[in-house]
C-alpha positions, 0 to 999 in steps of 0.5 A: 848391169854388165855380166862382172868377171874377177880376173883372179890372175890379179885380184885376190892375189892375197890368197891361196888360188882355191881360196880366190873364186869364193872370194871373188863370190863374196864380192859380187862377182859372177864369174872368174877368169885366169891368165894362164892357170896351167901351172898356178892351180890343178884343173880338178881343183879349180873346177871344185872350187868355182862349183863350191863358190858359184862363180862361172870360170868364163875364160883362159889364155892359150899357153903363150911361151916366153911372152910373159918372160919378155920373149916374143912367145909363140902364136906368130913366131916362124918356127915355132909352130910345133910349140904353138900346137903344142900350147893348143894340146895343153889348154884343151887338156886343161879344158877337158880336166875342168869337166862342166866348168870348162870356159867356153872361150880361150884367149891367144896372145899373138905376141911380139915381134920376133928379132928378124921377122917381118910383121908380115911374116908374123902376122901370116904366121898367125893366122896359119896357126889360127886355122889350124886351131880353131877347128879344134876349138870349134870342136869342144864348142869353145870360141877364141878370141884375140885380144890387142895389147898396148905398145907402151906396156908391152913394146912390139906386140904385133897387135895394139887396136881393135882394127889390127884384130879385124884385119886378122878377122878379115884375111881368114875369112870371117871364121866363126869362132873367132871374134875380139878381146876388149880390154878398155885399158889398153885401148885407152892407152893406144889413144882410142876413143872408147865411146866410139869403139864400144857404139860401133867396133870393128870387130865383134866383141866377145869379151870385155876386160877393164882398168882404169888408165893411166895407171891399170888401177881399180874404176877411179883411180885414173881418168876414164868415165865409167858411167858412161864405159859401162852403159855402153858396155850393157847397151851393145855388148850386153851378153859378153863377160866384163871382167875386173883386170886392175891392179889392187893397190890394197886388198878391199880393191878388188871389192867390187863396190868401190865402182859398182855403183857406176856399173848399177847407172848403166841401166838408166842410161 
């Protein structure tokens, strides 16, 4: 059965922040990840309480600006380079805060189009801002992925399919350090043929995120096959973390039973 992750950014959200890695532990998860902790949940207590509950803290996001706010935020927008390198200061601040339960990956949001720049500007952009970031990483043994967003939830993110993050991959030279953030989601609602991605992606797979689609709601409530996502997902990516990234439309959602069952069929396949 694939390694299950709580993204508790939107799980548990009926909770305190220090309350929800123990409940994420009561459910059966192994480990947790959050969107952007920075401000939501001191580093310290955080760490304390991912140690109490057992669970591993696999993953964070780079600080991303306005992105969440509807703003283009700051990892390939011309001009705000000195503002990425700061998001880049604050998140390893964070991960040294968090002592031994530091995540050993970070996800960058490339954000959207900004009014007035190219997408080629963008993506030069982006990946300038990216090779001055990864050594940094690199040197705290942290990988960062890249993760592609639909266009339909969020209109004009500059990268939508798992072949926009190899190409990225591709222009700075295959660096180590540097791979891809699945989320099945969104895939789904770029129209990929998720099979196919999973047998054979562009790009390699460091982590996996999950909702049902249409609607991102828990494992059954949209129309993806699940038996088959997850067997794939322990066949080929048996290593990476597969974290719950659904809305829950009432708490015992983000109980893990509603579709471990599905997962627990991966090995028989």
């Amino acid at each position: 059965m694939p390694r299950f992750a709580a993204n508790l950014s939107m799980l548990f959200t009926d909770l305190p922040w220090p309350e929800r890695p123990a409940a994420a532990a009561r459910a059966g998860f192994a480990g947790v990840e959050i969107q952007f902790p920075y401000e939501a949940i001191a580093a310290d207590t955080l760490a304390a309480a991912c140690a109490e509950a057992g669970v591993r803290l696999c993953l964070i996001n780079v600080p991303a600006g306005d992105l969440m706010q509807g703003g283009p935020g700051l990892a390939a927008v011309p001009g705000r380079e000195a503002a990425f390198a700061q998001a880049v200061d604050a998140c390893l601040a964070y991960l040294a805060a968090l002592g031994a339960q530091a995540p050993g990956r970070v996800n960058v949001l490339a954000g959207r189009l900004a009014d007035g720049v190219s997408r080629a500007q963008a993506l030069a952009t982006l990946c300038a801002n990216l090779r001055a970031a990864l050594p940094r990483f690199q040197a705290r043994g942290v990988t960062v992925g890249l993760e592609a967003i639909n266009r339909h939830d969020m209109p004009g993110f500059l990268l939508n399919t798992a072949d926009d993050i190899a190409a990225v991959l591709a222009e700075l030279g295959q660096p180590a350090g540097l791979d891809a953030q699945i989320d099945l989601y969104h895939m789904a609602r770029e129209g990929v043929d998720l099979p196919a991605l999973l047998r054979q992606p562009p790009v390699p797979i460091g982590h996996v995120q999950f909702a049902d689609a249409p609607g991102r709601g828990a494992p059954g409530t949209g129309a993806l096959d699940w038996p088959t996502l997850f067997a794939l997902v322990e066949q080929h990516c048996p290593e990476v973390w597969c974290a719950a990234e659904y809305r829950q439309a009432s708490a015992d959602q983000a109980q893990p039973a509603l579709w471990q069952g599905w997962a627990a069929q991966a090995r028989g396949r």
